[in-house]
C-alpha positions as a Markdown table, in Angstrom:
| # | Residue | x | y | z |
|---|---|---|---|---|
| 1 | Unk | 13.3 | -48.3 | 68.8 |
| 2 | Unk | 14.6 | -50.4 | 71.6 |
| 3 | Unk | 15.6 | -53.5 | 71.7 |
| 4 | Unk | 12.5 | -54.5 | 74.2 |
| 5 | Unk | 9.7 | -55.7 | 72.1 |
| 6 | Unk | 6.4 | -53.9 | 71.7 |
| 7 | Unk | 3.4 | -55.1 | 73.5 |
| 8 | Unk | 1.8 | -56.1 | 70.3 |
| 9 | Unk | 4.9 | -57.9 | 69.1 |
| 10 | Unk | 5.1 | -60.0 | 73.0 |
| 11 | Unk | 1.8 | -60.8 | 72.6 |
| 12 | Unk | 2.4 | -62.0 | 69.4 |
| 13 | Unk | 5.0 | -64.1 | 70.8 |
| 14 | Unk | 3.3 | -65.4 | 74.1 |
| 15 | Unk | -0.1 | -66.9 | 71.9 |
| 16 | Unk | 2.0 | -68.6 | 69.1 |
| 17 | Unk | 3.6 | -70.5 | 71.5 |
| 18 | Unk | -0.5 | -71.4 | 73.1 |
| 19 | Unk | -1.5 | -71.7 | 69.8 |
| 20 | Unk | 1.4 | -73.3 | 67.5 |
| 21 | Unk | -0.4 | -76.8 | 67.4 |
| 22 | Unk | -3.5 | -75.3 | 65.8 |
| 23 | Unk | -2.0 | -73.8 | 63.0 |
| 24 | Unk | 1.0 | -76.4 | 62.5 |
| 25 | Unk | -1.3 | -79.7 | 61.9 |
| 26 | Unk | -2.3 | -78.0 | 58.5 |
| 27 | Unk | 1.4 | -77.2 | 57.6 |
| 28 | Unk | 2.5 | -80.3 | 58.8 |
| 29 | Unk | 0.2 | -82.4 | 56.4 |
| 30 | Unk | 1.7 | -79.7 | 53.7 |
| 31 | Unk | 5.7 | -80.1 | 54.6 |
| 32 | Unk | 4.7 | -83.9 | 54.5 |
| 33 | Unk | 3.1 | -84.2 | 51.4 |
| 34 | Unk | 6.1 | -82.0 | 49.9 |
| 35 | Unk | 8.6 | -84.4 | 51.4 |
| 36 | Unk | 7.4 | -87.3 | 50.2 |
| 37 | Unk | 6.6 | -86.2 | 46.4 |
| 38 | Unk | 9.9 | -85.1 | 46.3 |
| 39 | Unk | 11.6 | -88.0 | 47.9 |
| 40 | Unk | 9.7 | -89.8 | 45.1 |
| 41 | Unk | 11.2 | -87.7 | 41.9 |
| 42 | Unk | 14.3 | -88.2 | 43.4 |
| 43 | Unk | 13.9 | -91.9 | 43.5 |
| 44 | Unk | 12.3 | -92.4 | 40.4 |
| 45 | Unk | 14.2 | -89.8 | 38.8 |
| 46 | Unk | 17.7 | -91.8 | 39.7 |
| 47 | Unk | 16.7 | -94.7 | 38.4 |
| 48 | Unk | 15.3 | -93.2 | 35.2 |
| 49 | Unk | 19.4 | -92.5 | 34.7 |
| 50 | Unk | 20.1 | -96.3 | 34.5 |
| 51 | Unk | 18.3 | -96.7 | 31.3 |
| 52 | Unk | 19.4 | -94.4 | 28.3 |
| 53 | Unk | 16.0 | -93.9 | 26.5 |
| 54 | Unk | 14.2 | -92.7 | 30.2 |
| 55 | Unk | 17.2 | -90.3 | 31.3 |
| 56 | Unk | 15.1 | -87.1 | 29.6 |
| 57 | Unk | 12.4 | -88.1 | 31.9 |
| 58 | Unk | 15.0 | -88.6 | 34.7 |
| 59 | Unk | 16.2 | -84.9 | 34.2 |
| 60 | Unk | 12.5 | -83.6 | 34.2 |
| 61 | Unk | 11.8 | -85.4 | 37.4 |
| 62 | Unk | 15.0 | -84.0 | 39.1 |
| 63 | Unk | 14.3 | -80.7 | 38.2 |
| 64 | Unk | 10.5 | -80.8 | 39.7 |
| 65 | Unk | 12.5 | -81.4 | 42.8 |
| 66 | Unk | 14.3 | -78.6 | 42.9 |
| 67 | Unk | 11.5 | -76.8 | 42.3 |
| 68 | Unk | 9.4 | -78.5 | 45.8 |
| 69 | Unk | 12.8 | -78.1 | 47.5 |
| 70 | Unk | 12.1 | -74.0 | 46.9 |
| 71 | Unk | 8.4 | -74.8 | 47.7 |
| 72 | Unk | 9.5 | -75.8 | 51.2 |
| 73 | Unk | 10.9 | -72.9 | 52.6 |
| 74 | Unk | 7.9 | -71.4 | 51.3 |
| 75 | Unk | 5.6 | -73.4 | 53.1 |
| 76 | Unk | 7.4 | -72.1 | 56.1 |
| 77 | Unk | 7.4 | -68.7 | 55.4 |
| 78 | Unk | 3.3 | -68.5 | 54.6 |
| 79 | Unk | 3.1 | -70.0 | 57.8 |
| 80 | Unk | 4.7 | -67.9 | 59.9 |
| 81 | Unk | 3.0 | -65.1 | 57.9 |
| 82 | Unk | -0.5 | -66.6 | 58.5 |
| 83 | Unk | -0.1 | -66.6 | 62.0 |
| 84 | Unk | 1.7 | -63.2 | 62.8 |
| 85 | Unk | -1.5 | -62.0 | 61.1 |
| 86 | Unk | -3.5 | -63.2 | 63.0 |
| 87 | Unk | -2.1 | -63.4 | 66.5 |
| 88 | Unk | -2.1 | -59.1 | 65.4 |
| 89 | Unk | -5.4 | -59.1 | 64.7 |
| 90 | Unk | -6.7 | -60.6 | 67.5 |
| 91 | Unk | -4.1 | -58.5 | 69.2 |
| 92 | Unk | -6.0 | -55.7 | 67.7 |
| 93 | Unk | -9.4 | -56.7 | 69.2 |
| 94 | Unk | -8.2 | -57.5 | 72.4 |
| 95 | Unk | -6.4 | -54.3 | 73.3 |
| 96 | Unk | -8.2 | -51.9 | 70.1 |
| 97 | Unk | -5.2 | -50.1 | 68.8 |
């Protein structure tokens, strides 16, 4: 293949752009929700460490934010996914390939 795009693929790219805010204000609320959650494990988790009989719970919360910090990039990726399908599906309609 070339390195020019195909017509589905540029008309992928020209409505996302159109379209971005639509999707995005769901995954925004998402990302935000994330980020705050896991600034808060973070927080509470560090000062769990100052006190000796809490530092077990202080590990716990440190680890459920590594796990949001993976969930993140997730996020991201379903949303991209979510709208390539759907940009080529209404590519689809438009053009009936």
């Amino acid at each position: 293949m070339s390195n020019q795009k195909s017509d589905k693929q540029r008309y992928i790219d020209l409505h996302v752009g159109k379209h971005d805010v639509f999707f995005k204000k769901t995954y925004d609320i998402l990302y935000t929700i994330n980020d705050v959650l896991l600034g808060l494990w973070f927080l509470i988790g560090s000062i769990f460490f100052y006190f000796e009989p809490l530092k077990n719970w202080g590990v716990t919360l440190f680890v459920l934010g590594s796990i949001q910090m993976l969930i993140r990039p997730t996020i991201r990726l379903v949303h991209y996914f979510h709208m390539r399908k759907e940009y080529g599906k209404q590519y689809e309609k438009t053009n009936g390939s």
